[in-house]
C-alpha positions as a printed Julia matrix, in Angstrom:
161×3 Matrix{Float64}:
 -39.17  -14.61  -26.13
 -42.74  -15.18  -27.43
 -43.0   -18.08  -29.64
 -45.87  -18.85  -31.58
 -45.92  -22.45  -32.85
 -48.3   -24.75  -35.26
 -48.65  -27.95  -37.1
 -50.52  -30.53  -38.38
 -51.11  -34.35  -37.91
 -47.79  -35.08  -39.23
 -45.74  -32.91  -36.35
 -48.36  -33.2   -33.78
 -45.75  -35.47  -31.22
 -42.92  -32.71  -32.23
 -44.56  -29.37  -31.32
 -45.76  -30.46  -27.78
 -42.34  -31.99  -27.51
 -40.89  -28.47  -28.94
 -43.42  -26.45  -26.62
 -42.66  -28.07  -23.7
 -38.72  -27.57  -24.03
 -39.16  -23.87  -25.29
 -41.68  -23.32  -21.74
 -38.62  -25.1   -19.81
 -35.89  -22.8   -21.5
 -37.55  -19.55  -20.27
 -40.26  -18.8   -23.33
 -43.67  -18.18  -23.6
 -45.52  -20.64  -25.79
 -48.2   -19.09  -28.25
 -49.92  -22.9   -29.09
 -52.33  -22.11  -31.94
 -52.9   -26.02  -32.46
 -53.93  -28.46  -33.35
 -54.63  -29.59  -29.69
 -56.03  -32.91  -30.2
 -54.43  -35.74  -33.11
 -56.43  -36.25  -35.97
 -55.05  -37.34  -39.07
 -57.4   -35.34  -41.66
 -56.33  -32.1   -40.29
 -55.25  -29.47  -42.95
 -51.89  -27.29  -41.49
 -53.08  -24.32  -43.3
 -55.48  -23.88  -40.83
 -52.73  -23.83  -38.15
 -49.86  -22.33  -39.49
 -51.36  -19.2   -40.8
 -52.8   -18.5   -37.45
 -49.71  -18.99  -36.44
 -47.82  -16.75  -39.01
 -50.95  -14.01  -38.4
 -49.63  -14.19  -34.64
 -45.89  -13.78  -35.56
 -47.13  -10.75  -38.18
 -49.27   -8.82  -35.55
 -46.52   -9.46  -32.83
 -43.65   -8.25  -33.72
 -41.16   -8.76  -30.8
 -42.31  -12.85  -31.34
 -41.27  -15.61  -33.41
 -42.9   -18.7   -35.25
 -41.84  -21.7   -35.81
 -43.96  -24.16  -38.01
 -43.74  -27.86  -38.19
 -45.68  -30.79  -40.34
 -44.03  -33.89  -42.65
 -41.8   -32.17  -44.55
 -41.97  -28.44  -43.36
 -42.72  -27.53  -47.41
 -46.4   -26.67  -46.78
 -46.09  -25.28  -43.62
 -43.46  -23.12  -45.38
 -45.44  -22.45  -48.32
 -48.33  -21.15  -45.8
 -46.57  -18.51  -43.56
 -44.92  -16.83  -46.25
 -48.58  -16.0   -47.54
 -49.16  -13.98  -44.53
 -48.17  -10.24  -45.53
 -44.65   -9.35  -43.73
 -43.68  -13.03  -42.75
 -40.59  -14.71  -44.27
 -40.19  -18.67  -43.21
 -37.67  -20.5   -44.11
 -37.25  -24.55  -43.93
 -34.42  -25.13  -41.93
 -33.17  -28.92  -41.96
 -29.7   -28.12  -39.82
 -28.71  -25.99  -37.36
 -26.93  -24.14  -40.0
 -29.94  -23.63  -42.22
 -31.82  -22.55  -38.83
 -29.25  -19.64  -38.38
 -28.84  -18.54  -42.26
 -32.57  -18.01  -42.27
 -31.99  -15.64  -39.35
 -28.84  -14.26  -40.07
 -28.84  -13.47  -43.4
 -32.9   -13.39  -44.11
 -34.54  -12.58  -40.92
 -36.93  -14.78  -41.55
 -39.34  -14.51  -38.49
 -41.0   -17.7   -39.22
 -39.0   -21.56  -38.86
 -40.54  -24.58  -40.84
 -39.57  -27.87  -39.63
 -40.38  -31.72  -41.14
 -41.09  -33.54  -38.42
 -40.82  -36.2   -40.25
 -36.84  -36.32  -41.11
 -35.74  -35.35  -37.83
 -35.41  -36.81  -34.55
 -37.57  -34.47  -31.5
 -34.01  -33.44  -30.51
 -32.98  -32.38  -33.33
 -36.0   -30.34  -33.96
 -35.51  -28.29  -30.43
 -31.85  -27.57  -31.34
 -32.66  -26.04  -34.62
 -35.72  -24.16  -33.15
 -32.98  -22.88  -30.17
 -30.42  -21.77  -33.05
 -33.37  -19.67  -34.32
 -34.21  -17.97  -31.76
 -30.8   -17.0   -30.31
 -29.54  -15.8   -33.97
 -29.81  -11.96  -34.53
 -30.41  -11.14  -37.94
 -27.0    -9.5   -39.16
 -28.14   -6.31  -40.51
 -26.01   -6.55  -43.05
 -26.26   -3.92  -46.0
 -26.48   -6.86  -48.82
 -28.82   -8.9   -46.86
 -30.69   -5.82  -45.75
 -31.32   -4.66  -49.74
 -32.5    -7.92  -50.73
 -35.04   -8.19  -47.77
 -36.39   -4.56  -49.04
 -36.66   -5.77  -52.69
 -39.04   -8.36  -51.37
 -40.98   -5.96  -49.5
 -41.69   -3.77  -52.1
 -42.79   -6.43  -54.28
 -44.64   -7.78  -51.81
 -46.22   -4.5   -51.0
 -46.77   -3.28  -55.05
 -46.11   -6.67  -57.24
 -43.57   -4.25  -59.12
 -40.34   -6.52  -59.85
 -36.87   -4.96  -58.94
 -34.95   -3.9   -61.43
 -32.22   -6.12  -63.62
 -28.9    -4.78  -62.88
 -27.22   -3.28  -66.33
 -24.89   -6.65  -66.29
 -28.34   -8.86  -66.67
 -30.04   -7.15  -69.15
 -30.94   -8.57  -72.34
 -29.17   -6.73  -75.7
């Protein structure tokens, strides 16, 4: 599978640790930086080239990494038709795939040991997304908002009287 991978300063170590062990494991790497340390980096600059990748490639999928994973997070899911999720277990890393099909992974680098990073990155990727009919509405009421800004409708229980 075609990964394409970013950070910033803070997950620098992590995601050549992560690309080398996805390379080993059979995948292709899409490295869209940073390729050199430097602490003043911004990750917006990585991850949404990253997310872009994942977006225009649609047989790929992303995973993004800084301190926490929040901003990393925060910037996929502003790249039309990407949904990231911040996985902190393998569990988390499977929901998102599972239930969300989230294309995108955010990781801290920070809070978790480089081995624990690769095994949530390898749940990921070998998780289908169930295609369940619940999980499958929910995904669409996202697209269409994110498509028209139109919210979906309250169900009769949930209105107000």
């Amino acid at each position: 599978m075609r990964v394409h991978i970013a950070t910033d300063h803070a997950g620098f170590e992590a995601k050549n640790h992560l690309a080398e062990a996805l390379r080993a494991s059979g995948h292709e790497v899409v490295d869209h930086g940073p390729f050199v340390y430097d602490a003043a980096d911004h990750y917006p600059v990585y991850c949404l080239r990253a997310a872009e990748g994942v977006a225009a490639d649609p047989e790929s999928l992303g995973v993004v990494l800084g301190g926490s994973g929040n901003g990393e997070q925060i910037a996929a899911n502003k790249v039309r038709g990407v949904r990231a999720a911040l996985a902190w277990s393998e569990e988390t890393a499977r929901l998102a795939r599972e239930h969300n099909d989230a294309r995108v992974i955010s990781i801290g680098a920070r809070l978790h040991p480089l081995d624990q990073v690769v095994s949530f990155v390898e749940v990921f990727l070998a998780t289908p997304y169930s295609e369940e009919k619940r999980h499958t509405a929910r995904i669409d009421m996202l697209t269409r908002y994110e498509e028209s800004g139109e919210l979906p409708p309250l169900p009769a229980s949930a209105a107000p009287e």
